[in-house]
Structure formats: structure tokens, C-alpha cells
N, C-alpha and C positions, 0 to 999 in steps of 0.2 A: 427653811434652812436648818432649823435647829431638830427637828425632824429627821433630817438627814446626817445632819452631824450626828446622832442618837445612833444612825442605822448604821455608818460606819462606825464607830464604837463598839458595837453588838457582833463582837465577831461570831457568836456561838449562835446567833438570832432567837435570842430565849425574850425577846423583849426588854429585857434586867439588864443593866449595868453591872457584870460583878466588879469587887474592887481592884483586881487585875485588870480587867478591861479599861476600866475609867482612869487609872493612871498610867496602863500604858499607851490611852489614848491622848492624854495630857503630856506625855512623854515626848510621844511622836510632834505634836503640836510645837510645845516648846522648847524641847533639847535636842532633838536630830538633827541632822546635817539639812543643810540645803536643800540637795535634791531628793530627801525621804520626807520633807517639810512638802515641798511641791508634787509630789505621789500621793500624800494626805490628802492636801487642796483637791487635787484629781478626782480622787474616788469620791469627794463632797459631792461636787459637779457632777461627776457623771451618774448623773439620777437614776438612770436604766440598769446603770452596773453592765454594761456592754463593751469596757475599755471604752470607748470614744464618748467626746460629746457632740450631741446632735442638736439640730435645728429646736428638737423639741427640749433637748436639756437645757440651752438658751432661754425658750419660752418661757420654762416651768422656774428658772432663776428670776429672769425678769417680771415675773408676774407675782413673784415673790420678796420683793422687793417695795421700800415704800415708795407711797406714788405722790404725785402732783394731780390736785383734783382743780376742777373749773368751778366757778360758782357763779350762778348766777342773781341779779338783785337790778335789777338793768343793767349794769356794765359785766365782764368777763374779766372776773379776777383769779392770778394764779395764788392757790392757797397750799401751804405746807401740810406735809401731813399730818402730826397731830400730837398728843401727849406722849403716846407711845415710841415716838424716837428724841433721839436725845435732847433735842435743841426747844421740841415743843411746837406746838403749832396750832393749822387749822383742826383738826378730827377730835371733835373732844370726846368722843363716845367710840369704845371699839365696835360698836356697829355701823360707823360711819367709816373707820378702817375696812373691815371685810365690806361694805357697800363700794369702795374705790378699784379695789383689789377686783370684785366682780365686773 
């Protein structure tokens, strides 16, 4: 996600954030109307840059997303994901995030 937040930002697609970019990407985010706030959201989502979002722009949100992992020990426990979001959890190692994620 942050990835793509980056690449809408990037109007000029130089890779760089210049500092026009980055505050009127913050601009847009926090001080625009309603419906210029929800055209932001849009273009986040639509991964493809196709106008619409598809089955696959779905996929590639939810798969980016944290997850809930199974574990096993003889019983099936659901475990959280991990240090990496807020609340803390199972995944103490970001190699056990991108292991979930896969």
C-alpha cells in the first residue's frame, strides 16, 4: 500500500517525491472536499491505473493486507499478526510476516 500511495504522489514518475508533490499529495489527502478525498482513495486502489477496480486490484489489496496465520502445536490456534501492526502480536520476525503474506 505504501508503495502505491508513493506512485500516486509521483505525478512526474521521476521515482522522487518533489516537495510540491508531497504536499499537494498531503493536501489532497487532508484538506479537499469529500469527493476529491474519495478520487484520491480511487487511484490508491486502482493498482492498474485502468480507471476501474478489478477482481485483481481486490487480490493485490487483500493480499496486502495483514493476515491471520494458523499455527500449529497439536491444537489450531488463530494467531495475530505480529509487531508490525499496531496492537502487536503473533509474527515476531518480519520474515514470518512476508512467510504469511506468501
Amino acid at each position: 500500500m505504501a508503495e502505491r500511495f508513493f506512485h500516486v504522489l509521483d505525478v512526474d514518475n521521476d521515482e522522487y517525491l518533489s516537495q510540491k508533490e508531497f504536499l499537494t499529495g498531503l493536501l489532497r489527502l487532508y484538506c479537499s472536499k469529500f469527493n476529491q478525498k474519495i478520487n484520491f482513495v480511487f487511484e490508491i486502489y486502482d493498482f492498474d491505473g485502468d480507471g476501474q477496480i478489478s477482481k485483481k486490484d481486490i487480490l493485490t489489496l487483500l493480499t496486502s493486507m495483514p493476515s491471520v496465520r494458523l499455527t500449529g502445536d497439536g491444537e489450531t490456534k488463530l494467531r495475530s499478526e505480529g509487531k508490525y501492526t499496531q496492537e502487536g502480536g503473533g509474527a515476531v520476525h518480519f520474515e514470518e510476516r512476508v512467510d504469511s503474506l506468501e
